[in-house]
N, C-alpha and C positions, 0 to 999 in steps of 0.2 A: 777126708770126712766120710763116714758110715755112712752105710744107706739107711739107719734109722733113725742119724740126725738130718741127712737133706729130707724124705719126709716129714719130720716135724717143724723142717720149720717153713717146707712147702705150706704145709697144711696151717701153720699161723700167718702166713704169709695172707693166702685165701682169706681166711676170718676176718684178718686187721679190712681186708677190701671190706668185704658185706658190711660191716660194723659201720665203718664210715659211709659205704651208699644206701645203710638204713639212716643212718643220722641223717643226711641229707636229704633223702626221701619225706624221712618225717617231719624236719622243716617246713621242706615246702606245703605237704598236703595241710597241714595242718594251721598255717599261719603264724609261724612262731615270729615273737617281734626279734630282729635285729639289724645291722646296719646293711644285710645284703637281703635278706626278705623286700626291700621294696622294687629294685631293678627288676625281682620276677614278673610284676605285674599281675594281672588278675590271674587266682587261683580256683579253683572251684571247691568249697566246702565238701571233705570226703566222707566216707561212711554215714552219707545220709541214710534215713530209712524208708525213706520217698525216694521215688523217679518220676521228673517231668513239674509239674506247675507247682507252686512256690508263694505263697499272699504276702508271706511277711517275716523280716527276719528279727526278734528283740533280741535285749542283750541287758540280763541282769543289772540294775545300776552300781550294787553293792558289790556284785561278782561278776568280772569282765568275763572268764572262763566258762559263764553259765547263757547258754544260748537255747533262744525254744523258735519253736521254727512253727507255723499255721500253714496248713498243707492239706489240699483234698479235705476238708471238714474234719483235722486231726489235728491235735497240737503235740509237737514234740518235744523233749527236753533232754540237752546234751552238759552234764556239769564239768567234764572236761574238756574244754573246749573241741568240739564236736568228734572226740575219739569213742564214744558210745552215747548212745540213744535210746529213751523211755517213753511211750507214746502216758500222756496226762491224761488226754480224754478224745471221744469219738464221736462227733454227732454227726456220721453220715457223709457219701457224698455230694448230695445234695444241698451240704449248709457248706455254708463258707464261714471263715475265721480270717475278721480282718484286722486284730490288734489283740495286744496284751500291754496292763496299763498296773503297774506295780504299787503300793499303798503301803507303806512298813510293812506289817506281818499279813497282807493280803494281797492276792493276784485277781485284776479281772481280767475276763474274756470276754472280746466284741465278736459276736456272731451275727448270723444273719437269723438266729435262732432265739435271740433275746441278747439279755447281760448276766455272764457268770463267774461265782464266785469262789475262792477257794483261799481257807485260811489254815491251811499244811501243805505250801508248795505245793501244790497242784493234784494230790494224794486222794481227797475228793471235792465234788463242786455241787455248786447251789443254785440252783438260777433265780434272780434277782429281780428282774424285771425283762419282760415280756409284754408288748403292746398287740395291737392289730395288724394286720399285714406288712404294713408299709412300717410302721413302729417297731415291729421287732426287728428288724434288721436294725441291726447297733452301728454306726460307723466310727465315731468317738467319741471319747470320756474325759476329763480333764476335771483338776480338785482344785479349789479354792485356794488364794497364795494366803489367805489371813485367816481363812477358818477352814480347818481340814474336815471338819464335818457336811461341807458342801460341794455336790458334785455338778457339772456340769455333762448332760449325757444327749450328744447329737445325733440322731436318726432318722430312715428316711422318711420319714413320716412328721417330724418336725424337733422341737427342743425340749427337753426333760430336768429338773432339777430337784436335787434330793439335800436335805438339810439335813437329815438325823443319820448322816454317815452310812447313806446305800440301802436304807430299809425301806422307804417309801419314797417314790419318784414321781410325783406330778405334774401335768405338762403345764409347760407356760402358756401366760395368756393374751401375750401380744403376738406380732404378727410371723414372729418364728414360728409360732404352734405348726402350723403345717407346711411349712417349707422341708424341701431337702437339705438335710445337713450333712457336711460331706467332711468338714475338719473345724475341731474347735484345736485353738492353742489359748494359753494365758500368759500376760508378762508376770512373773515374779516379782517384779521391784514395781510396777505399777497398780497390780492385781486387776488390768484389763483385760478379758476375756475376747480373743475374735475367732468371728463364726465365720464360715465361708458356706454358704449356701447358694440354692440354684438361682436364685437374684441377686447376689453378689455376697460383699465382704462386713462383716456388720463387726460397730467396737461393742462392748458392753462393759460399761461401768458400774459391778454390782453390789460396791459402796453407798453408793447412789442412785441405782434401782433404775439408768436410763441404760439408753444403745442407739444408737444412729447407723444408715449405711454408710460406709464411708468408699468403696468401691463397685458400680455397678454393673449390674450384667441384664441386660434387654433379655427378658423373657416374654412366652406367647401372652402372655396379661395384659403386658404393658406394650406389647406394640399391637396399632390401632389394627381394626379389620380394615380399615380405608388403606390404608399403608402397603397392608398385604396387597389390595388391589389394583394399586396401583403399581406396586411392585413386579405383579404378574406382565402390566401392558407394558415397564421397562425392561422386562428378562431379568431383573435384579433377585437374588434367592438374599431373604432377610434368615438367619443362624442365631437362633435363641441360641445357643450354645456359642456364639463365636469368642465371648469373654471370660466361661464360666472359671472359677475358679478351684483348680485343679489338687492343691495345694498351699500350707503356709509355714512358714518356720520364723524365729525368733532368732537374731543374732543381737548380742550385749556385749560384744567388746571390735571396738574401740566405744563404738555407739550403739544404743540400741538404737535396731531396725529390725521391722517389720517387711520379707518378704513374700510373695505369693507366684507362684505357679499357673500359668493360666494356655491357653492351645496360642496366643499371640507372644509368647516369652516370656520372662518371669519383671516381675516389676517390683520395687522397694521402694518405701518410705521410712525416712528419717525421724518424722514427728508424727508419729502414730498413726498414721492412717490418712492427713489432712490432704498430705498431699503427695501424691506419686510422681515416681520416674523408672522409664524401662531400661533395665540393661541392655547395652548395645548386642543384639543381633549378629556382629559378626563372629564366622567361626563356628557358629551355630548352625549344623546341619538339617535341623529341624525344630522348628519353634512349638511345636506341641507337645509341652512339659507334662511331663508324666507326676514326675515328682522333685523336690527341690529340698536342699538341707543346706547347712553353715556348719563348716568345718573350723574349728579353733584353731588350729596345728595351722591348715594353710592360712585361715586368715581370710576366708570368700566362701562364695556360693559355689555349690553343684546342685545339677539339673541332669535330671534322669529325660530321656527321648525314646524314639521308636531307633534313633539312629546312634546310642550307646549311654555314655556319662560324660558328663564334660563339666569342668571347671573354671572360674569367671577368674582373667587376670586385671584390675582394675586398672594397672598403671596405662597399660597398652588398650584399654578397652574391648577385649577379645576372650570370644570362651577360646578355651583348648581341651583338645579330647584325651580321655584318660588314655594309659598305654594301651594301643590297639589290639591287645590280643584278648578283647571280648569278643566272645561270639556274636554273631548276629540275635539273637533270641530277642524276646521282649520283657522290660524288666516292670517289675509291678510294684516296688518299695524299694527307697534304700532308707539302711539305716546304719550311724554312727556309732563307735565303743566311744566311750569317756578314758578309755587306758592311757596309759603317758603313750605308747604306740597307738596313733590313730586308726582305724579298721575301719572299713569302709565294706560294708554289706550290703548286696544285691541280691533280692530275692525275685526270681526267674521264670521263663515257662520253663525253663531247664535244670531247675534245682535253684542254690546258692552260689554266691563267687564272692569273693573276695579280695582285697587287697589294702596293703598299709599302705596309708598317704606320706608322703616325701615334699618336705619341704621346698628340697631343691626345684620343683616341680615348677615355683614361682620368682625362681631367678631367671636374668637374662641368658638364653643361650646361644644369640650371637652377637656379634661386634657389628659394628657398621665397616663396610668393606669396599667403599663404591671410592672412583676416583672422580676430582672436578668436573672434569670432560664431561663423562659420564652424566652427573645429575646436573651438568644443565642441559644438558639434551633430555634427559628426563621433563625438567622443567617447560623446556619450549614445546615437548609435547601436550603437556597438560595444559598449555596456557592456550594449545590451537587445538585443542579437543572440543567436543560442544562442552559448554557450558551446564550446570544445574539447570537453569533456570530455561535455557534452551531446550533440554530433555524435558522439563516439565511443561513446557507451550506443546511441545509435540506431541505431548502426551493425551492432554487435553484435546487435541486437534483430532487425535484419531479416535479418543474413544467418545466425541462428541458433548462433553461434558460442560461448556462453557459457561460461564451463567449469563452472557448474555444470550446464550437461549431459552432461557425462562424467564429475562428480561422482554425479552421480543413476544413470547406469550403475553406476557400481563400487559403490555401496549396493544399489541393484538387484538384483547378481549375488551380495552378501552378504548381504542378508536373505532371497535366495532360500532359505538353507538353515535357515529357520525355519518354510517353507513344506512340509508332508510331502507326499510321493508319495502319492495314496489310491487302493488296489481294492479293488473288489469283488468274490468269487467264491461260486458258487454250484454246489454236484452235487449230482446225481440218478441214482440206482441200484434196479431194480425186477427182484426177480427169483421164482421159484415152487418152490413147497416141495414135493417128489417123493418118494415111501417107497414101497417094494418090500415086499408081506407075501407071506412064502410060504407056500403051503397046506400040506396033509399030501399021502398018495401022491396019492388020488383026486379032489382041490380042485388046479385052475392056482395059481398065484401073482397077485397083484395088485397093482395100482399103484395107490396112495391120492395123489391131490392133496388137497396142504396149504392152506393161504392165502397170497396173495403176499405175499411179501417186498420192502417199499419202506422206500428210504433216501432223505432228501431233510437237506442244508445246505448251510447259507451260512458265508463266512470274508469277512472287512474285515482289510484287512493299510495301516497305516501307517507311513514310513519318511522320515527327518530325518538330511539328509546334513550334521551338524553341521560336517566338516571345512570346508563350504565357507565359513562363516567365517572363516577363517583366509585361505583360498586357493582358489579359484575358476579353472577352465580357461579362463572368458571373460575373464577380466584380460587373456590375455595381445592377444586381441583391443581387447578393451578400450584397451592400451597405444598401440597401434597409433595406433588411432582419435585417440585423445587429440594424441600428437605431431603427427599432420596437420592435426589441429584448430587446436595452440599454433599450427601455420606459417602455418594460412590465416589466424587471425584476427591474428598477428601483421603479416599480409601486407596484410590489408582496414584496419587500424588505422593502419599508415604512409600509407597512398593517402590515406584521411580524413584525415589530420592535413598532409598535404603539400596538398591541394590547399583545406584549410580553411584556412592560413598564405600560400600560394600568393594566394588570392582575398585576403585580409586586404593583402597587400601592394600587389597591387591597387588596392586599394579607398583607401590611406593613399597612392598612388602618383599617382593619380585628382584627390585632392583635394588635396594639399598642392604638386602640378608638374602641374597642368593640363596637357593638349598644346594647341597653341594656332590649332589649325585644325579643322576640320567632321571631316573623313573621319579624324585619327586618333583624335580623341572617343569617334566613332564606336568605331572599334578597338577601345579603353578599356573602354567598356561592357559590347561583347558579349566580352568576355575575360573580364568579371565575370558575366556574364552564363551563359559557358560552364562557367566553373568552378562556381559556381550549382548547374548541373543536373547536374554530375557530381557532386557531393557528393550531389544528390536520389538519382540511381541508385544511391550505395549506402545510403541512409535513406529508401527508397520516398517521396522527396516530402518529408522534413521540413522541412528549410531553408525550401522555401518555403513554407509553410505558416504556418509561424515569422513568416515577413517578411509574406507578407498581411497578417495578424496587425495587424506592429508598424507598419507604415507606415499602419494604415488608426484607429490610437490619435497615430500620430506622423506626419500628413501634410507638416509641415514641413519630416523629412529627406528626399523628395524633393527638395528647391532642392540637395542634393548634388550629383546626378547629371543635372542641367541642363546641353544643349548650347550652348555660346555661338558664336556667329559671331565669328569674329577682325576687331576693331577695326583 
């Protein structure tokens, strides 16, 4: 062979490599959908035109390929899927851009600037409506399911409705006008509107021209001054915000449901609003939901946190966290493609990321593996462990919450009036006895001193304010007390019971799906471990005390929690 044919086909040799790790390269940066794009797990959206913070990421409805990204008070827009970048419009860093809301041949923007519009993709814009301070900031828009001439437009500053198709927006006149509005959604197939505001979650029927709350959130209004004050004499901190609602999304298939997003976990109802239930907590590394969506493709909920994205598997009742190779960052929207490949968009302090959802994600991925022996020593553990009901008396005992100590008050304040007032008084009066004798012409007159005059008693006075049997002024103190009392121990009695069922699943999670290497064992343990000691914090130490105990009568069940090395 020539030395001018071994370099040429050196030199094709070389080419055929780059060709194929540009083809792969640009797979991955880019998101392209196929059957191995999902194992990579999150990706970061490349050639952004931004670095660092991130408000929102849309996604054309009509055109999956077409992504505009709200960033720094910029809106950007990428038509092939983010391989080049156009900035639409710039209002500054000091506005924010917290939505784009599509309409057939129009686009709005939600700013903190007003409402604006643009009817040539994005080419130029119009501003629409602009309120007062707290008014102009837009946070969402939502149109009519039966008349596309009506919009729905929520603001901080309260509720906006425009009938003549975005020309003219007037505020409502019920008690949304001045509420915070943080997310309108509407159902389609019912054409029910819900708000989520800083008092909670309201329906609106605008067929029908009513709205009800139908999930509440205690704001400073509505809890009394007396509340707070008495709140102050039990150390209790009352959190207008402890319910607020964070978020809402709409799932319609199998059923529609209604979910919401809230700093307590996300919670869903079935029949519009009537009545709710929380998704189970476990798995959950943080319950202050950021934001929440319904994925088609899996079939369930995701919940955006401080602590990544994670997915609800119903069967098992457990979230699971998306593949771990998110950054730690914080994420501030996600949002869904409608493409037959699902995309799942997270818009960042650190830009975009991405990744296609995998169905497989909600199969079982292990067998049960445990032998007899084994789970009933499992068993005879859990039957000589405290109890539920036993953690929750402890609970109660230490954090002093019982009722009958506000039982014992209200007897307290009524056998007071069995109890008399008692004084004692005592005078004393000393005075001198004086007579004037008068003489005849040639004898003065005389002054005869008497003997003194002393008065001396005593008086005991008794007094039984029989009414207060009946009724008593400290009741209404009393009252007070009691209600914060129902909320705290109400409040301490869930934490015990979630993180004594939380450890419990653990613990049957542990032994029945082993994980099958050193360091997630590891994981396993001190998770049991962790949960453990939170329950001791609020039973000053039971639990373990409990388990010293039983393990030191039952050293056996230790072979439970033995680490194995993977064969």
């Amino acid at each position: 062979m020539s030395t001018i044919q071994y370099v040429s086909r050196t030199i094709f040799r070389i080419c055929l490599i780059v060709l194929c790790a540009s083809a792969v390269y640009t797979k991955m940066a880019f998101g392209q959908s196929g059957p191995s794009a999902a194992p990579n797990g999150w990706q970061p959206l490349s050639h952004l035109p931004i670095q660092g913070h991130a408000e929102f990421v849309a996604i054309h409805p009509k055109n999956p390929n077409a992504l505009f990204i709200g960033a720094q008070g910029n809106l950007y827009a990428s038509f092939n899927h983010g391989k080049d970048w156009k900035q639409l419009i710039g209002l500054g860093t000091n506005a924010t851009i917290h939505e784009l809301y599509f309409d057939k041949n129009r686009v709005f923007l939600l700013t903190s600037q007003g409402l604006f519009e643009s009817k040539n993709e994005g080419k130029n814009w119009k501003q629409v409506f602009r309120g007062n301070k707290l008014e102009s900031n837009v946070l969402s828009l939502r149109q009519d399911a039966n008349n596309p001439s009506v919009f729905y437009l929520g603001t901080e500053g309260g509720l906006f409705q425009s009938r003549d198709g975005g020309r003219t927006w007037p505020k409502e006149t019920n008690e949304l006008a001045h509420q915070h509005i943080r997310r309108l959604e509407i159902d389609p197939d019912t054409n029910e509107l819900f708000i989520a505001s800083d008092r909670g979650l309201y329906r609106m029927i605008p067929d029908k021209r009513s709205f009800e709350r139908i999930y509440i959130t205690n704001t400073p209004e509505e809890i009394e001054e007396s509340d707070f004050d008495v709140a102050n004499e039990l150390e209790i901190e009352l959190s207008p915000d402890e319910e607020r609602v964070q978020s809402i999304t709409l799932a319609r298939e199998p059923l529609s449901i209604v979910a919401i997003g809230t700093p307590n976990g996300v919670w869903f109802s079935e029949d519009e609003g009537n009545h709710w239930e929380r998704l189970s907590l476990n798995g959950l590394l943080d319950t202050q939901i950021i934001d929440v969506a319904y994925s088609s493709k899996l079939g369930t909920f995701l919940a955006a946190t401080e602590k990544g994205i994670f997915f609800y598997h119903a069967r098992d009742k457990r979230w699971h966290h998306f593949p771990d190779n998110f950054p730690k960052i914080r994420i501030n929207r996600m949002t869904l493609s409608s493409a037959s490949d699902e995309i799942l968009y997270a818009a960042t302090s650190e830009g975009v990321y991405q990744i296609i959802l995998a169905p497989e994600w909600m199969e079982a991925k292990h067998m049960l593996s445990f032998s007899e022996e084994r789970w009933n020593l499992a068993l005879t553990l859990f039957q000589k462990e405290p109890s539920i009901r036993t953690i929750q008396k402890e609970t109660i005992k230490y954090a002093n919450v019982s009722h009958w100590k506000t039982r014992r008050w209200q007897w307290a304040s009524r056998f007071r009036a069995l109890i008399p007032s008692f004084s004692v008084g005592k005078s004393f009066s000393k005075g001198d006895t004086l007579d004037l004798d008068r003489g005849s012409t040639n004898d003065p007159d005389r002054y005869i001193m008497g003997p003194p005059d002393t008065n001396r008693s005593w008086d005991f006075d008794l007094n039984w304010e029989l009414s207060d049997l009946i009724w008593n002024t400290a009741q209404t103190s009393i009252d007070s007390r009691e209600k914060l009392m129902v909320e705290l121990r109400d409040d301490i009695l869930s934490e015990a019971t979630r993180l004594y069922f939380e450890r419990r699943r653990a613990q049957v999670e542990f032994i029945l799906t082993p994980p099958q290497d050193i360091l997630s064992q590891t994981h396993a343990l001190l998770r049991i471990d962790e949960l453990t000691a939170s329950i001791d914090a609020l039973t000053n130490g039971f639990l373990t005390k409990e388990l010293n105990q039983l393990y030191e009568k039952h050293p056996e069940c230790n072979e439970l929690w033995s680490i194995k090395a993977e064969e």
